[in-house]
C-alpha positions in Angstrom: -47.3 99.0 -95.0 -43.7 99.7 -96.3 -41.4 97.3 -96.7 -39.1 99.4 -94.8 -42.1 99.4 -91.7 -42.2 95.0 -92.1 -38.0 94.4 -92.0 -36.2 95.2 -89.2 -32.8 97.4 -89.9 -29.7 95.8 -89.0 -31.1 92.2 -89.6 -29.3 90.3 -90.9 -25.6 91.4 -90.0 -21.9 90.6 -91.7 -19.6 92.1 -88.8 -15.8 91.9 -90.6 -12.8 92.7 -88.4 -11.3 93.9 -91.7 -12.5 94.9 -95.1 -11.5 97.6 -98.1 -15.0 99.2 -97.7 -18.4 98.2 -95.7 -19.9 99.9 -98.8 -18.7 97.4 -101.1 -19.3 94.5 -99.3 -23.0 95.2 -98.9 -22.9 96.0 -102.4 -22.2 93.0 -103.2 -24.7 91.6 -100.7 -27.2 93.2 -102.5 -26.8 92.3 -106.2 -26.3 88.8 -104.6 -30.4 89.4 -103.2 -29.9 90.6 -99.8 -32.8 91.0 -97.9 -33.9 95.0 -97.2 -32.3 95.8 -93.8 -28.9 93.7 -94.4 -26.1 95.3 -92.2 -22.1 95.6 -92.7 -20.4 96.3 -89.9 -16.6 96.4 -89.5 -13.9 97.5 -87.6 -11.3 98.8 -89.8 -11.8 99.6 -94.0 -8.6 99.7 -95.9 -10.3 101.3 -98.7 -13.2 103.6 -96.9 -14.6 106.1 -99.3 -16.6 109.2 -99.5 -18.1 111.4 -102.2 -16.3 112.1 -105.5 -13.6 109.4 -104.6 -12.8 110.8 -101.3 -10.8 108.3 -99.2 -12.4 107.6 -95.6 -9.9 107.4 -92.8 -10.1 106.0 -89.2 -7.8 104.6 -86.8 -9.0 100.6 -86.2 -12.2 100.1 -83.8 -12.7 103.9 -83.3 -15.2 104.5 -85.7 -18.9 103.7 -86.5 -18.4 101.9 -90.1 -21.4 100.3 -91.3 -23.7 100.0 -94.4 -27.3 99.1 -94.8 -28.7 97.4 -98.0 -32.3 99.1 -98.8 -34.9 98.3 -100.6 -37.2 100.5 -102.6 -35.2 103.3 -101.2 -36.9 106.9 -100.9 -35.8 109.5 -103.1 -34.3 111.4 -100.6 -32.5 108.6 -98.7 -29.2 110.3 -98.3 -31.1 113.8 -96.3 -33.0 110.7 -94.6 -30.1 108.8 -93.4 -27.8 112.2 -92.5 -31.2 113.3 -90.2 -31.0 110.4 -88.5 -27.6 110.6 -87.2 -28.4 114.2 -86.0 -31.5 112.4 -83.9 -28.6 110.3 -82.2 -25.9 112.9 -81.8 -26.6 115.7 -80.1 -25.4 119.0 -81.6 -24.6 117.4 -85.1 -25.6 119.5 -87.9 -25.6 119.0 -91.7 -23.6 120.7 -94.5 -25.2 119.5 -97.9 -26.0 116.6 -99.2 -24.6 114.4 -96.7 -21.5 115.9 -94.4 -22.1 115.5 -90.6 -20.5 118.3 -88.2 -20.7 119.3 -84.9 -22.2 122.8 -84.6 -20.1 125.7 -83.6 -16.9 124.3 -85.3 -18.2 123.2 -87.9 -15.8 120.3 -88.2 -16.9 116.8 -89.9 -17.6 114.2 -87.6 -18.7 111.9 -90.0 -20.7 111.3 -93.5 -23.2 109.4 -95.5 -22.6 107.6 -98.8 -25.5 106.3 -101.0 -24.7 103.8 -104.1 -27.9 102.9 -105.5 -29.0 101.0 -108.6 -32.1 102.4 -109.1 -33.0 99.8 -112.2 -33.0 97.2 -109.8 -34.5 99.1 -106.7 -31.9 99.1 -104.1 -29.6 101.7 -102.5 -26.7 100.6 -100.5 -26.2 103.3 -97.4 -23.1 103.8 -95.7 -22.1 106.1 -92.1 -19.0 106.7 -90.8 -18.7 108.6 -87.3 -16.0 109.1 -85.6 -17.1 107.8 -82.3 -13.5 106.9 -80.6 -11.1 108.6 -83.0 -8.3 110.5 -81.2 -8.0 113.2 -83.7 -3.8 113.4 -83.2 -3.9 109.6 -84.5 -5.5 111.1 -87.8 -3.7 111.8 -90.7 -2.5 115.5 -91.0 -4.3 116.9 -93.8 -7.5 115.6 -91.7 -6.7 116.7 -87.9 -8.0 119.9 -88.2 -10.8 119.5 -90.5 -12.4 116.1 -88.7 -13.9 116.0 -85.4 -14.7 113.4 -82.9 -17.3 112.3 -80.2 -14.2 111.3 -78.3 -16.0 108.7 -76.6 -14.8 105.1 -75.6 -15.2 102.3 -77.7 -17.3 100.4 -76.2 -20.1 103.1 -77.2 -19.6 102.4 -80.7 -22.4 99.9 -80.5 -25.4 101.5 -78.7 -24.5 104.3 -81.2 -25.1 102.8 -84.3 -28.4 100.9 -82.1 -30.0 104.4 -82.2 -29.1 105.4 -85.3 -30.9 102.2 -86.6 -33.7 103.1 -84.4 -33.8 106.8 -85.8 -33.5 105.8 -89.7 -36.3 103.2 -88.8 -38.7 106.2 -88.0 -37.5 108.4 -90.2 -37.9 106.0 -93.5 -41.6 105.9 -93.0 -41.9 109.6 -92.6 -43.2 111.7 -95.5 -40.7 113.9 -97.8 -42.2 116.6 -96.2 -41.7 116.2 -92.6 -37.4 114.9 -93.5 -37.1 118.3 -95.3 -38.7 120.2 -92.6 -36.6 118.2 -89.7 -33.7 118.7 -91.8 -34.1 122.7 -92.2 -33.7 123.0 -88.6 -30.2 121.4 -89.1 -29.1 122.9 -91.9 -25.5 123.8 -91.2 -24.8 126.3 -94.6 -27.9 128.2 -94.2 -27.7 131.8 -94.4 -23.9 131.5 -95.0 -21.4 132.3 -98.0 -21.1 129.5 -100.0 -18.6 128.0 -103.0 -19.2 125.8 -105.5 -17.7 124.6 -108.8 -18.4 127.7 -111.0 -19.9 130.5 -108.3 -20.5 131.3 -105.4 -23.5 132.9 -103.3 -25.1 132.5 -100.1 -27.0 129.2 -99.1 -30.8 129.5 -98.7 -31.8 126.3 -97.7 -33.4 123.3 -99.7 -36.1 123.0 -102.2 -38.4 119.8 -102.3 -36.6 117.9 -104.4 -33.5 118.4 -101.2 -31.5 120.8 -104.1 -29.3 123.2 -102.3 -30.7 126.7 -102.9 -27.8 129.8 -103.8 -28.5 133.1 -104.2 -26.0 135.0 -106.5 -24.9 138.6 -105.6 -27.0 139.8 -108.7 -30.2 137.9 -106.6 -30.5 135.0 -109.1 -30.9 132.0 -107.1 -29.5 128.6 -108.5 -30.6 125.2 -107.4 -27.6 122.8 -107.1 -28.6 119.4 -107.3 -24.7 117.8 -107.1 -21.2 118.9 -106.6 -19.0 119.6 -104.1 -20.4 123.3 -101.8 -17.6 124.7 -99.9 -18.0 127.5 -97.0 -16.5 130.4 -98.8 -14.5 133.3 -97.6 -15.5 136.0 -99.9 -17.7 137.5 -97.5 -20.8 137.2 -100.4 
């Protein structure tokens, strides 16, 4: 039995009415010997990240903000924990790695974040979702990029329950059941495709969760980091 399968996510939990980042508080947590499970909760970062040194930005007690330390984490806890908050939202899809949009406008409703330190055998996880976010309180470069549940604040909570619930069950499934599950919500798939150096049109994931590009001359690449944009070049 896992580790994951004998702790209970969420348990114990730091809620903080402020704090620079839930990610680096539970960092912390963890180097201090947090148990597997440990939450961060909070209602307002000051210093909320994303990939590559994004900035994360949400109006106070509208978002879910929250960050898990793990234990032993699966090699493919990032696809894991982005799957899981498609269980729990309906019509959220996933642009690769780790983006979180709602289908059919493809805006971001919210991300994942994964600082590990795999000598030591922990992974910090952190989601942000944009339960309660009135988009025109959002920053202009964001409001018509981001999207929101739009829901009160109050649901915040049962929310982030289920998402618990759904990265609970989906940490103790096999590599090959995540990949398949998260195939189906593959958001790039089939679509023309930008990265750092090319451009092509996404094909999916391999088994190691690498996003697969084919070229124009019918080379396919797998990218295994970087930033993939949706391209306009009609390739």
């Amino acid at each position: 039995m896992t580790q994951a399968t004998v702790a209970v996510l969420g348990r114990p939990r730091l809620h903080l009415r402020t704090t620079t980042s839930t990610n680096d508080r539970a960092r912390e947590l963890a180097m201090g010997g947090a148990p597997h499970g440990t939450l961060v909760t909070a209602c307002e970062q000051t210093a909320g990240r994303g990939r590559h040194g994004r900035t994360w930005s949400a109006p106070p007690a509208c978002a879910l903000l929250m960050s898990l330390v793990l234990r032993d984490p699966p090699e493919l806890l990032s696809l894991t924990a982005a799957l899981a908050v498609c269980d729990t939202i309906d019509g959220a899809v996933i642009k690769w790695p780790n983006d979180i949009l709602l289908a059919g406008t493809l805006a971001k409703l919210g991300g994942i974040l994964v600082e590990s330190r795999p000598q030591e055998r922990w992974a910090v996880l952190g989601i942000g979702l944009n339960v309660a976010v009135q988009l025109e309180d959002l920053p202009d470069e964001l409001r018509t990029r981001a999207a929101s549940l739009e829901l009160g604040a109050e649901q915040i909570e049962p929310i982030m329950g289920r998402a618990l619930a759904a990265l609970s069950r989906r940490l103790d499934q096999s590599p090959e059941t995540v990949l398949d599950a998260w195939r189906a919500k593959d958001a790039l798939l089939g679509r023309a495709i930008s990265w750092d150096g090319g451009e092509g049109v996404a094909e999916g994931i391999d088994r190691q969760g690498c996003l697969l590009a084919r070229r124009s001359e019918g080379t396919v690449l797998a990218l295994d980091a970087g930033e993939v944009h949706l391209s306009s070049s009609g390739i």
